[in-house]
C-alpha positions as CSV (number, residue, x, y, z in Angstrom):
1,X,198.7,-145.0,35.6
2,X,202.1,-143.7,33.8
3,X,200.4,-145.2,30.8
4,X,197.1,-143.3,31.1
5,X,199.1,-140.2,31.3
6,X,201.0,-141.5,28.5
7,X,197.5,-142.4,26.3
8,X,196.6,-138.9,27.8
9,X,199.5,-136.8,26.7
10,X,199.6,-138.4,22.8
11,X,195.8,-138.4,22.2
12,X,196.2,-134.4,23.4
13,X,199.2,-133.8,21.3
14,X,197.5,-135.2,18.5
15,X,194.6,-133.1,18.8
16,X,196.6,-129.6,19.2
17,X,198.3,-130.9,16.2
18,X,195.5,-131.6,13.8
19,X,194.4,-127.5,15.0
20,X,197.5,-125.5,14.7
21,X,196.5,-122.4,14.2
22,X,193.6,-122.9,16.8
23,X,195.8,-124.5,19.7
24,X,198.2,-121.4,18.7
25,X,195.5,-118.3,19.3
26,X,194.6,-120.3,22.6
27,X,198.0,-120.5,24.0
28,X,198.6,-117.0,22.6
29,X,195.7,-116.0,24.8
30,X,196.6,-117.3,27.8
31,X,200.8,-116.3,27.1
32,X,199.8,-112.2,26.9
33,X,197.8,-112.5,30.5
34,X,200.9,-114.3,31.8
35,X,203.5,-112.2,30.1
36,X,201.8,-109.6,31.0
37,X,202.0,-110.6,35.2
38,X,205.7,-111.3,34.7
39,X,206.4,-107.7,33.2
40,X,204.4,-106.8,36.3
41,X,206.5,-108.7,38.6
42,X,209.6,-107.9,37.5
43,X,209.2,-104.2,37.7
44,X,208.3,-104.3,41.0
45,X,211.0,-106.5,41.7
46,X,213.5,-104.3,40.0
47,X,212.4,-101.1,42.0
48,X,212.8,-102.8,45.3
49,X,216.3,-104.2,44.5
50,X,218.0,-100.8,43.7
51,X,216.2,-99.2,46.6
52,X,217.5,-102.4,48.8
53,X,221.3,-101.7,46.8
54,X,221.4,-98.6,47.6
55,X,220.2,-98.4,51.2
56,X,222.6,-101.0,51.4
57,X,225.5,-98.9,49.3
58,X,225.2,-96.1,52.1
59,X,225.8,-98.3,54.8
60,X,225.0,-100.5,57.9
61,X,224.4,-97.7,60.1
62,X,221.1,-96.0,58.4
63,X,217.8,-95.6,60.7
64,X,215.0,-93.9,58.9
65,X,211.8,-92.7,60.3
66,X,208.3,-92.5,58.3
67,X,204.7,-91.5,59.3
68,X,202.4,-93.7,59.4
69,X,198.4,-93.2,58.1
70,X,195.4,-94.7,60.5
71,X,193.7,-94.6,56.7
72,X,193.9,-98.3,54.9
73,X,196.7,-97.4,52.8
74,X,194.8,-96.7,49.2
75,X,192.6,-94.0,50.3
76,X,195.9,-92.6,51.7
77,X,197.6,-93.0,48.6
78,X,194.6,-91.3,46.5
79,X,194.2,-88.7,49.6
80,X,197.8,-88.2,49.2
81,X,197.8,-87.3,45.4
82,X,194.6,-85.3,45.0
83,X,196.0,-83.1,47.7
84,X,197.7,-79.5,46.8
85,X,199.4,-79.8,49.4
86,X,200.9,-83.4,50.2
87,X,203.9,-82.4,52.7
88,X,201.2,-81.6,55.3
89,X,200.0,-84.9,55.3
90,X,202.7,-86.2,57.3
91,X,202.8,-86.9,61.3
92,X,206.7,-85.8,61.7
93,X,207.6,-82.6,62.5
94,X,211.1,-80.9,63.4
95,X,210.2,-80.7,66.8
96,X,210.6,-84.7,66.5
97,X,214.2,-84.2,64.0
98,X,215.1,-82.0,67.3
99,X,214.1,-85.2,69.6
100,X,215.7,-87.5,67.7
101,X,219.4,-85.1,67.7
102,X,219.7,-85.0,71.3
103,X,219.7,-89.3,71.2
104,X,223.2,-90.3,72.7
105,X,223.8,-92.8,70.1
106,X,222.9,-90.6,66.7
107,X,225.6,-88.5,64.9
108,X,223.8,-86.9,62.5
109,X,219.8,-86.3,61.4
110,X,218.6,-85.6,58.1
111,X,214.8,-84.4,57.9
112,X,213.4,-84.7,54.3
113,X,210.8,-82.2,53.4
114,X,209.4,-82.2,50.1
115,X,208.0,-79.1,48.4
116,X,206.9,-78.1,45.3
117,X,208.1,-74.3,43.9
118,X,208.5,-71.6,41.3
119,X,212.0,-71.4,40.9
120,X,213.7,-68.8,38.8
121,X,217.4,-67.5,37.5
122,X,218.8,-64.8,35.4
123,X,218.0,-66.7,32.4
124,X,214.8,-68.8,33.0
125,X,212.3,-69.2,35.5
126,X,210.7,-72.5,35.9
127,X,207.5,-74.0,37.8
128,X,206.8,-76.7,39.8
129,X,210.5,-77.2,40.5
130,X,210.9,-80.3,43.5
131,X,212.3,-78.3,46.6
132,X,214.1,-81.1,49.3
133,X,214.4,-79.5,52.5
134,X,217.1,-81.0,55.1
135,X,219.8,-80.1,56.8
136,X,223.7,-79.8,56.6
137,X,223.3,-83.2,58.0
138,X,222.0,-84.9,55.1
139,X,225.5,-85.2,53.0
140,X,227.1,-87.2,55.9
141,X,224.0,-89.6,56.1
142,X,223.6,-90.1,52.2
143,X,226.9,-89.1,50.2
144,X,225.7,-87.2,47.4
145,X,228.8,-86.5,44.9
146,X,228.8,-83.0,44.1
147,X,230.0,-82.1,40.6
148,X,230.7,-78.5,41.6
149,X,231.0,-76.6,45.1
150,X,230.3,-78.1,48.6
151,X,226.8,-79.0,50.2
152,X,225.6,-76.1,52.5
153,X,226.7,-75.6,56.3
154,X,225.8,-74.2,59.1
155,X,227.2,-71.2,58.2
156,X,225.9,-70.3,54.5
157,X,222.8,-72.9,55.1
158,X,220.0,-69.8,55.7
159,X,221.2,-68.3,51.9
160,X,222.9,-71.6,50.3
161,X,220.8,-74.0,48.3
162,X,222.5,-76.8,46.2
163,X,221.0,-77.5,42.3
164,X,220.9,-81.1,41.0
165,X,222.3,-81.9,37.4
166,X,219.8,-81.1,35.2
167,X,218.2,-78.5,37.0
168,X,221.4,-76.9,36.9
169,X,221.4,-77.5,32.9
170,X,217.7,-76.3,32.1
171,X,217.9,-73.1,34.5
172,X,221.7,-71.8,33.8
173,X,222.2,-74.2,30.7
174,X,225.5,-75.0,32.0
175,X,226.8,-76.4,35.4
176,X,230.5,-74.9,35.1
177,X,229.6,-71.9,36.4
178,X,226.5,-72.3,37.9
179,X,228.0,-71.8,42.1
180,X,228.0,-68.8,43.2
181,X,224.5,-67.7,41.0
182,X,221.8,-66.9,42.0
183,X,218.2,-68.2,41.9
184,X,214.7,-66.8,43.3
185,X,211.9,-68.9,45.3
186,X,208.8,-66.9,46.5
187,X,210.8,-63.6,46.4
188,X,213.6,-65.0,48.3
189,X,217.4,-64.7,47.1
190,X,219.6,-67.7,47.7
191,X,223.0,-68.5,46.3
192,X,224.4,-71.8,44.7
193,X,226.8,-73.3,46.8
194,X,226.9,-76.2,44.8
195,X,225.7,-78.6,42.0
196,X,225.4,-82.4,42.2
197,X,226.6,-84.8,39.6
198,X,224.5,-86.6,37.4
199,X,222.7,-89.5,39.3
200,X,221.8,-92.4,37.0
201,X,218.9,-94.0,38.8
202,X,216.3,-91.6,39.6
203,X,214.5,-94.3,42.2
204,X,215.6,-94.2,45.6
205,X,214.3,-94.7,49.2
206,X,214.2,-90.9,49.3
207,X,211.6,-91.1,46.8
208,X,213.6,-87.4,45.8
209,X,214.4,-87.0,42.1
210,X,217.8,-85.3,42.7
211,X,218.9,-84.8,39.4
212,X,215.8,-82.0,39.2
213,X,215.6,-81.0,42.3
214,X,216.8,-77.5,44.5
215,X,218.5,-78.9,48.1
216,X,217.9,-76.0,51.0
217,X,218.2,-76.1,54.6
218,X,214.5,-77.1,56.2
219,X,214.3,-74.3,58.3
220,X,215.0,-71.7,55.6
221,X,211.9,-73.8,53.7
222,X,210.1,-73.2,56.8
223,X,209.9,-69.5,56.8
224,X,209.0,-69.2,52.8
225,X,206.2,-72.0,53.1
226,X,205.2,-70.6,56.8
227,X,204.9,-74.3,57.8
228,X,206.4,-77.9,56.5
229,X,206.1,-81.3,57.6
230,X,208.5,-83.7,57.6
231,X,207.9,-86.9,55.1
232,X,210.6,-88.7,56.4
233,X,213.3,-89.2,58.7
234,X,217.1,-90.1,57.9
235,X,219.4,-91.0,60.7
236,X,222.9,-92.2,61.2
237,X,223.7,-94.7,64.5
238,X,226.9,-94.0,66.0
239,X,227.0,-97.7,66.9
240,X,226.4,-99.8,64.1
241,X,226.6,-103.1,66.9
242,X,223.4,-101.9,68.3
243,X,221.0,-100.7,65.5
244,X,217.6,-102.5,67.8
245,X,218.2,-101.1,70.8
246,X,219.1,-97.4,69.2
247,X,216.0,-98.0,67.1
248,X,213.7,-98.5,70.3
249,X,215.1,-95.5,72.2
250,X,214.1,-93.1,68.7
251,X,210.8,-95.2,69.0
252,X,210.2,-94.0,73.1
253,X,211.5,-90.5,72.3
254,X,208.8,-89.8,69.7
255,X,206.2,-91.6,71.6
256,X,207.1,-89.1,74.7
257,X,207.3,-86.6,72.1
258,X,203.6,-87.4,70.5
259,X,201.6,-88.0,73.6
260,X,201.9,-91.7,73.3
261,X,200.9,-91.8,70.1
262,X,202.8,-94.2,67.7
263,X,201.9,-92.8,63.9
264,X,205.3,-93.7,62.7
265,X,207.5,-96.7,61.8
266,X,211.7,-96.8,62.8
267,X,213.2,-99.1,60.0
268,X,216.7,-99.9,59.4
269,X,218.3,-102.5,57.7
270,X,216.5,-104.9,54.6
271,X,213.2,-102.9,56.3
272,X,214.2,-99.7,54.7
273,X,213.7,-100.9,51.1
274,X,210.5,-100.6,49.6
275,X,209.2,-99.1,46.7
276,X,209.9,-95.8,46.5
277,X,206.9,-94.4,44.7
278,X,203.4,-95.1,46.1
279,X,201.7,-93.7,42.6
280,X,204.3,-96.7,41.0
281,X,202.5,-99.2,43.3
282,X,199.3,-97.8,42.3
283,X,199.8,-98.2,38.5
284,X,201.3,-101.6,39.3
285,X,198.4,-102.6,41.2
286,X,195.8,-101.2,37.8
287,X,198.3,-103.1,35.6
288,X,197.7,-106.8,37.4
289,X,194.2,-106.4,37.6
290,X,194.9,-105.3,34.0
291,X,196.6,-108.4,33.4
292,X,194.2,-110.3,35.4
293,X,191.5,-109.4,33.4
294,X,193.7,-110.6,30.1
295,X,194.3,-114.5,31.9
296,X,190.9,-114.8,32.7
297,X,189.6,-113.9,28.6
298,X,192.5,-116.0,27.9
299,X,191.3,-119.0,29.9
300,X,187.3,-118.3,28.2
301,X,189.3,-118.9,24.9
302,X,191.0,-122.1,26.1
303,X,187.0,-123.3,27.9
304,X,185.7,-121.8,24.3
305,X,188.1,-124.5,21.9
306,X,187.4,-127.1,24.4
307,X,184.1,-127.1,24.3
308,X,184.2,-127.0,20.1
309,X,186.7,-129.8,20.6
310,X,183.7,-132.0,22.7
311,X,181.8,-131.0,20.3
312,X,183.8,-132.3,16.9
313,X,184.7,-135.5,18.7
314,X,181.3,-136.9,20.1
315,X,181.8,-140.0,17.9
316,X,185.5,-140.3,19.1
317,X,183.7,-140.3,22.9
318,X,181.3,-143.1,22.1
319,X,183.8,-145.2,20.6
320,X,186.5,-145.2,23.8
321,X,183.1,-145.5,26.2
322,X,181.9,-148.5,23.7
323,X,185.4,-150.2,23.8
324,X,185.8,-149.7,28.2
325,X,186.8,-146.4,28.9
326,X,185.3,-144.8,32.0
327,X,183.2,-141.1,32.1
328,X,186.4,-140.7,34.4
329,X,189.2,-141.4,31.6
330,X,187.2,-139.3,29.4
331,X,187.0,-136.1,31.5
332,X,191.0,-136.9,32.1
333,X,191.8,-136.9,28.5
334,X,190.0,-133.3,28.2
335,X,191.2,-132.0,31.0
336,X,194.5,-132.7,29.9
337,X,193.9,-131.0,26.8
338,X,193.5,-128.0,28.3
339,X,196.2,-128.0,30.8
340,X,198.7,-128.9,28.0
341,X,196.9,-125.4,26.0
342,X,197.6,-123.9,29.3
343,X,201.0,-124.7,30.3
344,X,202.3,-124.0,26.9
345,X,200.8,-120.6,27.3
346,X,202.2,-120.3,30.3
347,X,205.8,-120.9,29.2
348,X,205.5,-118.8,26.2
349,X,204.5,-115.8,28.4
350,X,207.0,-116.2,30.7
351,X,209.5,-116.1,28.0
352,X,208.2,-113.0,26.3
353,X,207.1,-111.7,29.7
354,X,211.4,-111.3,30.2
355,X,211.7,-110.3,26.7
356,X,209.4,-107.6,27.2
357,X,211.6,-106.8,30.4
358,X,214.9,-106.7,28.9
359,X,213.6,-104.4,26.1
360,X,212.2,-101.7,28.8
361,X,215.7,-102.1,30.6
362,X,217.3,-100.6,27.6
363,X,215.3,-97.3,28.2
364,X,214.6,-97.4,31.8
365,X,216.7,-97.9,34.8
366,X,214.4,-101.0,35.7
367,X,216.8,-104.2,35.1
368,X,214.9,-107.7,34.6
369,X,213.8,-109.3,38.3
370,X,214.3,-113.2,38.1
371,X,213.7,-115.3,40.6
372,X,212.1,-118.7,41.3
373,X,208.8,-116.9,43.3
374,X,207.9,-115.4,40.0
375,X,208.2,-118.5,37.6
376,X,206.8,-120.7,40.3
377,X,203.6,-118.0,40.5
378,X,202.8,-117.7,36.8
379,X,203.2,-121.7,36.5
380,X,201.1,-122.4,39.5
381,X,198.8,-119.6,38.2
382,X,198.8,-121.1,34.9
383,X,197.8,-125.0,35.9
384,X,194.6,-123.3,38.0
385,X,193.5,-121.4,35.0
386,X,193.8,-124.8,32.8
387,X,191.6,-126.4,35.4
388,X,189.4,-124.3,36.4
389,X,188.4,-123.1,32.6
390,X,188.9,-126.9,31.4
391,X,186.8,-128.5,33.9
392,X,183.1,-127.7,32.4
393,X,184.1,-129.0,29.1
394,X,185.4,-132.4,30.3
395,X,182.9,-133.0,32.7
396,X,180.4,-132.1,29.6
397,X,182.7,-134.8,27.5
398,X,182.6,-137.5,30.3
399,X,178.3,-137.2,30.6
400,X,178.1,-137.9,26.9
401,X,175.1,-141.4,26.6
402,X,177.9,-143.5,24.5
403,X,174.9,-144.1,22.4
404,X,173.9,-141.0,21.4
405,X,177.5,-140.3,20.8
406,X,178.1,-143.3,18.5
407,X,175.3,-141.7,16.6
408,X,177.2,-138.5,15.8
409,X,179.1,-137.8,12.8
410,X,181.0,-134.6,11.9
């Protein structure tokens, strides 16, 4: 048998060296499709590692709450972003923040209500500015480091709103003397009480771009929208020991607080991480049907060249069937053909797949993802596409009438 492989493996290498430039189009077919899924892969990857890092950065005792859709989770998604209005989408409410305060075992709450507003300054006004609602709370929970001033308090929290980095730049152009301004949302005054320092990853379990967005207390948001709801639910144990059971009370309290009904999920822990951005998942998901798409053209190609190669070596079939070889050893030999064409694609996508990776890493917060599930994936996926595209041509090679065969000439 290791000697049929090896007769195998030398008269394939033979043929993909007689066709260089052929074998090499082939393989470069198959390598985009699987470079391609590995990009894929590895961004996904990335996002969920520095949401994971820094869920796990702020600590052991973090408990966050997030609604839950009875839709399948696309037609959310697409629900979601066709809407004008996506913060009423949500189940939570600040009756259930209230709820969730009066637990014996939380120290502090953090609601996060996302808006979207015209916000303007003495120098520039600007549209479409992201508006986080959430309470004084919300600095003890997630430290923020604040470049200038303090995060609003219960006492300046109705008229105090905090600015991150660059929107601090683009309205004021400076963020030296930015606290103490002033800056206008729907006809309302509010003061700067403070301005955040630069954050270099703009991904987080948040799914809040701070660096451009205003911070104000969610009730003072309540009054200039005339109604919010709450997108998510941040919360810090006062008992790290017993994160479950302090989960399952939040999980009874809302259910008392809802009717009974349970359109929510409590996470804490490794559950907390997940991609931030449904629209990244969405794009992600286009992208490996995208990449699907390119395997399975790249796989026609490698059925495409085997087929031509059946078809310039009828004479060679006729011979081995004349001398003893079996229909069986025939379709072996092609089929090896094309999982050798195959593989090697395989491995050259992988390898510019990383390359690819590395590059966008340069320009993007999104470092490369390697693991073993993702080589063992695009090799796996890479063997099934050799088979499955190089089955009809060696089964076509192993029906050849040795006869008819021998009477063939190129």
């Amino acid at each position: 048998m290791a000697l049929l492989f090896k007769t195998h493996f030398r008269l394939a290498k033979t043929s993909i060296k007689e066709n260089r430039t052929r074998s090499f189009l082939t393989c470069l077919g198959i390598a985009i499709g699987v470079a391609s899924i590995v990009l894929i892969l590895s961004l996904t990857g990335s996002v969920s590692n520095l949401i994971k890092n820094e869920a796990n950065e702020i600590g052991s005792d973090l408990i966050v709450v997030r609604p839950v859709s009875k839709k399948d989770s696309i037609s959310n998604i697409i629900a979601e972003f066709t809407s004008s209005n996506t913060f009423e989408q949500s189940s939570l409410s600040l009756s259930d923040v209230t709820a969730i305060s009066n637990i014996k075992d939380v120290s502090a709450v953090a609601p996060i209500v996302t808006s979207t507003n015209t916000v303007g300054s003495e120098k520039n006004t600007f549209s479409s500015v992201p508006v986080l609602g959430t309470s004084p709370d919300f600095i003890k929970i997630e430290p923020l480091a604040l470049r200038f001033g303090t995060f609003f308090t219960n006492g300046n929290k109705e008229k105090g709103v905090v600015l991150g980095h660059m929107l601090s730049l683009s309205m004021f152009n400076t963020i030296n003397s930015t606290v103490g301004k002033t800056v206008t949302i729907m006809g309302e005054r509010f003061m700067v009480v403070g301005v955040l320092d630069e954050i270099e990853e703009s991904i987080n379990f948040d799914n809040v771009d701070f660096n451009n967005a205003l911070i104000m207390d969610t009730e003072s948001l309540d009054k200039l929208m005339g109604s919010t709801q709450v997108q998510q639910i941040n919360i810090k144990a006062a008992n790290t020991d017993s994160l479950a059971a302090i989960s399952d009370e939040i999980t009874a309290k809302l259910k008392e607080n809802k009717s009974g009904d349970e359109n929510f999920t409590v996470a804490y822990g490794d559950d907390i991480s997940h991609p931030a951005s449904s629209l990244f998942m969405i794009v992600s998901g286009i992208l490996a049907l995208v990449a699907a798409i390119s395997l399975i053209v790249g796989g026609i190609g490698v059925m495409n060249i085997m087929l031509v190669s059946v078809a310039e070596r009828t004479h060679e079939i006729g011979i081995r069937k004349a001398v003893g070889a079996s229909s069986q050893n025939i379709l072996m030999q092609f089929l090896f053909e094309s999982l050798i064409l195959s593989v090697l694609g395989g491995l050259f996508g992988i390898i510019l797949g990383y390359v690819l990776a590395f590059l966008l890493s340069i320009i993007t917060p999104f470092a490369p993802y390697i693991n073993w599930q993702i080589l063992v994936v695009t090799f796996v996926t890479t063997i099934i596409v050799g088979i499955i595209f190089g089955i009809y041509p060696a089964i076509k090679a192993a029906s050849r009438d040795p006869i008819e065969s021998l009477k063939h000439y190129r």
